[in-house]
C-alpha positions in Angstrom: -17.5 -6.3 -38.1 -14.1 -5.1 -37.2 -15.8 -1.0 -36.8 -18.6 -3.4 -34.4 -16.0 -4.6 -32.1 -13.9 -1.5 -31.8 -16.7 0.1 -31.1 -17.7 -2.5 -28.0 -14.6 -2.6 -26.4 -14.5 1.0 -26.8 -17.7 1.7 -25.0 -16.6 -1.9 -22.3 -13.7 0.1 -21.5 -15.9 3.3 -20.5 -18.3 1.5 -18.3 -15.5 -0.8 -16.8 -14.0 1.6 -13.8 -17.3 2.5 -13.5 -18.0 -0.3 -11.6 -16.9 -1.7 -8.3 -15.9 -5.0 -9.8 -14.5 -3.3 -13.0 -12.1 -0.8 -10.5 -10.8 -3.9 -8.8 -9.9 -5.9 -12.1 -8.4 -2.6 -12.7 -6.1 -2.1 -9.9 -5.3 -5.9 -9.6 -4.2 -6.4 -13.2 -2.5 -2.7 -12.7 -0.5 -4.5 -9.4 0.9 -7.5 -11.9 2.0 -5.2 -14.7 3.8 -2.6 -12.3 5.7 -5.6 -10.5 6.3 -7.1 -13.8 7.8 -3.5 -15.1 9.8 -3.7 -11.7 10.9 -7.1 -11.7 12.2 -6.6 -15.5 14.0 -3.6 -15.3 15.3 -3.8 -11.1 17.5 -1.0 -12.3 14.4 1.3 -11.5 14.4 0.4 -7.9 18.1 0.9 -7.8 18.0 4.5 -9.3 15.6 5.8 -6.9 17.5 4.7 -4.0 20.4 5.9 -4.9 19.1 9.3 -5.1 18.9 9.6 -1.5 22.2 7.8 -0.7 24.9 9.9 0.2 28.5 7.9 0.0 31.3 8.7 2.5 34.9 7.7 2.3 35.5 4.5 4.4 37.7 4.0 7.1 40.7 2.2 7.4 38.5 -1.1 8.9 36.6 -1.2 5.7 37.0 -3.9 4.0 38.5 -3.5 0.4 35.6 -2.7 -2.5 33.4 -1.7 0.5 30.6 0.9 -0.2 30.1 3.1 2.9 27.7 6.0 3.5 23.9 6.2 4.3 20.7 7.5 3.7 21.1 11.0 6.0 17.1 11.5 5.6 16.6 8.7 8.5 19.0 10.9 11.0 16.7 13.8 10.9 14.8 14.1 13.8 11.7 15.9 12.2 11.5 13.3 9.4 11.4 10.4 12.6 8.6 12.4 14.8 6.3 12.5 11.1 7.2 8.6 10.5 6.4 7.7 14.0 3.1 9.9 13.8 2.2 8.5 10.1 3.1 4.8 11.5 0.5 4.9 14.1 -2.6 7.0 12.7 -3.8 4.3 10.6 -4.9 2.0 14.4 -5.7 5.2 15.6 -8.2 5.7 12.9 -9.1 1.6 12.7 -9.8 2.1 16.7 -12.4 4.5 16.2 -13.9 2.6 13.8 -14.2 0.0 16.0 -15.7 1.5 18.2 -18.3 3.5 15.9 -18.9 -0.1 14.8 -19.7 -1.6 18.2 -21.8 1.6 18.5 -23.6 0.7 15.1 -24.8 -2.8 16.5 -25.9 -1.5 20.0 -29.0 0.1 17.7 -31.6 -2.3 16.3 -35.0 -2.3 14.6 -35.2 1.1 12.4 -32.6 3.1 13.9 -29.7 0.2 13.0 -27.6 2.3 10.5 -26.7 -1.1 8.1 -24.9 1.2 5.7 -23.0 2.3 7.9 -22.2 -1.0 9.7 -21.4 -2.5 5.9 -19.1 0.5 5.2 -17.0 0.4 8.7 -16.8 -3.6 8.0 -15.2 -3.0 4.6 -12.8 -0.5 5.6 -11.6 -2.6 8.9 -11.6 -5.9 7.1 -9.5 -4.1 4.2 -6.9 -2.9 6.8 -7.2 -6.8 8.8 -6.7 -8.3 5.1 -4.2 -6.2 3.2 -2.0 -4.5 5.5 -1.8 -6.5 8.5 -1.9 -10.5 7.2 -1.6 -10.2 3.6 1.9 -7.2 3.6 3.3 -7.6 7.1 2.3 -11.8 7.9 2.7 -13.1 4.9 4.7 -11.1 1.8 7.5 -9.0 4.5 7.9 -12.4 6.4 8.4 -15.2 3.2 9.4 -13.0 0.4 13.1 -12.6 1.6 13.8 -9.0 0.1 16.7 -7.3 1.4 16.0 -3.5 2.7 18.0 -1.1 1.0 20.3 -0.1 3.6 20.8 -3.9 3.8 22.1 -4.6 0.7 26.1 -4.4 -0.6 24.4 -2.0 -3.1 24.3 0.7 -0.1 27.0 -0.5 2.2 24.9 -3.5 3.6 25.8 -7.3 3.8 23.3 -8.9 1.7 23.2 -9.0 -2.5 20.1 -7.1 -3.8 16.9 -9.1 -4.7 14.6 -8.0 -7.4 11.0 -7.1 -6.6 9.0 -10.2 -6.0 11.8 -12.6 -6.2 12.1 -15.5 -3.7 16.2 -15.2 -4.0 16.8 -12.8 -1.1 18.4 -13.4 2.3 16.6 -11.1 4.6 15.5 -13.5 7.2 12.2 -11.1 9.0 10.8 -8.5 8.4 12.1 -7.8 5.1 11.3 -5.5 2.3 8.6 -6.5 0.4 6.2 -5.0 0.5 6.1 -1.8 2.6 3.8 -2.2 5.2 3.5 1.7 6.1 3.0 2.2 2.6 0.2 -0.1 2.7 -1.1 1.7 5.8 -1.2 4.6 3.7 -3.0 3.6 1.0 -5.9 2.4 3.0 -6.0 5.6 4.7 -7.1 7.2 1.4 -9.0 4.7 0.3 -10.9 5.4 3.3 -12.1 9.1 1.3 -14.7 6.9 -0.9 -16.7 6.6 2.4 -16.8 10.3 3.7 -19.4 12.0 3.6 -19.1 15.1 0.1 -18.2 18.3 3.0 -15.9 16.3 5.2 -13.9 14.1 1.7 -13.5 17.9 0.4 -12.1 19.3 3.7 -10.1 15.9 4.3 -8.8 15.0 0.9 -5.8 17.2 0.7 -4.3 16.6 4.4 -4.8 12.4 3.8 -4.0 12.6 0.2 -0.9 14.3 1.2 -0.1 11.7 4.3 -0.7 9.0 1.6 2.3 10.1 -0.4 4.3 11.1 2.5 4.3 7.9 4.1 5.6 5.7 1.6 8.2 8.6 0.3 9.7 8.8 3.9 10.2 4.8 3.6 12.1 5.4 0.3 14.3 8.6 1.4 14.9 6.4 4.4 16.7 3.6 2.7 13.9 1.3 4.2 12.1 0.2 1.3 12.8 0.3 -3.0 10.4 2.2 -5.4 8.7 -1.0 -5.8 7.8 -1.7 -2.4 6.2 1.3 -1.7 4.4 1.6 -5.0 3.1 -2.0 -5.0 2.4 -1.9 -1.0 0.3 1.3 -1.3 -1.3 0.1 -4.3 -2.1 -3.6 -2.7 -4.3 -1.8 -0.1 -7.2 -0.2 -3.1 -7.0 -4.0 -5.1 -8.0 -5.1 -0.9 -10.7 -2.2 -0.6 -12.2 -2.8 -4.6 -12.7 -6.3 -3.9 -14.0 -6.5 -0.2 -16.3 -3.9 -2.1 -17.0 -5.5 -4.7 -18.3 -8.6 -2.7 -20.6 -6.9 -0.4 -22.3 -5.5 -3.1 -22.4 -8.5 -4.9 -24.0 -10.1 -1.7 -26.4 -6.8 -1.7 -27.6 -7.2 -5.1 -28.0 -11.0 -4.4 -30.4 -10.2 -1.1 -32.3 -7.6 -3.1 -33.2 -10.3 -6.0 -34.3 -12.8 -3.7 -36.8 -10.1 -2.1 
């Protein structure tokens, strides 16, 4: 009995990822454990912030104990143009999707491309979902998380806040999660629908915006480890279950046939 069940959740955990549903219980129990590993040890986030903190000697108007410095990374010039240029490809990209979906519903009878339409509404409505309300409306407006370069930690005002806590005093626009980094990881997840020639050619310049993106955000003193990790990530969990539905609701219009 004991050789049976080993053997079944040996052969479950095969097949899992290998479906759509499986991928996003994946990721989304994946999201949980990271931002329980984050919340428990908080020293992590700390660590990798400080790596790219350089301190400087205060002046004589610093207050006494005061931690002064920066993160030089977000004074280079080069590293700004890349940010801006990262920042806004994303609703470059979601524009001409737009549009390439507006052109998919001027066609009807035979030459309506629904796979395509179904694809372009998954990617768009991942982006509307998880980067736009889900990161920047609702979790960076209500979570509270002092930025970095906000906290006492780095020379800021405010006391640092563990990932997910509620505690923090950032009042907008606050740290968790990284919307850019989010931004980012629905740009790659938007490889799954290119075509084998194109997701060959593309993979390495968009996996390598992917990283950049929410790396820039760290080495800026905009965002912990943590925010980055678990925005980026938040964006696949969006895309696996928007995927997952539609082709639930495909297999469910294929039965009734």
């Amino acid at each position: 009995m004991t050789v049976f069940s080993k053997n079944r959740w040996r052969d479950l955990a095969i097949r899992l990822p290998k479906t759509t549903f499986g991928a996003f219980m994946l990721l989304f129990w994946t999201w949980w454990a990271l931002l329980a590993v984050f919340r428990a040890f908080p020293e992590i986030d700390i660590y990798f912030s400080q790596l790219f903190f350089v301190g400087a000697d205060c002046d004589a108007a610093a207050a006494a104990g005061s931690i002064c410095g920066g993160f030089p990374y977000r004074d280079v010039a080069a590293f700004d143009l890349l940010r801006t240029l990262f920042f806004r490809l994303p609703y470059v990209v979601a524009i001409v999707m737009l549009w390439k979906l507006v052109e998919c519903y001027q066609q009807h009878g035979a030459t309506f491309n629904a796979e395509r339409a179904q694809k372009l509404k998954v990617a768009l409505g991942t982006l509307l979902i998880g980067p736009v309300l889900l990161v920047n409306v609702i979790l960076k407006e209500h979570w509270g998380r002092p930025r970095p370069i906000q906290t006492d930690i780095f020379g800021g005002a405010l006391h640092f806040a563990e990932a997910g806590s509620l505690a923090g005093k950032c009042v907008s626009n606050c740290s968790f999660i990284s919307g850019e980094a989010a931004s980012a990881g629905w740009l790659f997840c938007l490889l799954l629908f290119l075509p084998k020639p194109l997701r060959y050619t593309l993979a390495a310049p968009v996996a390598a915006i992917s990283i950049l993106t929410p790396a820039m955000r760290l080495s800026f003193g905009a965002h912990y480890l943590s925010d980055v990790v678990l925005g980026w990530l938040s964006s696949l969990v969006v895309f696996a279950a928007l995927l997952a539905l539609t082709e639930s609701q495909q297999h469910q219009k294929n039965s009734e046939i």
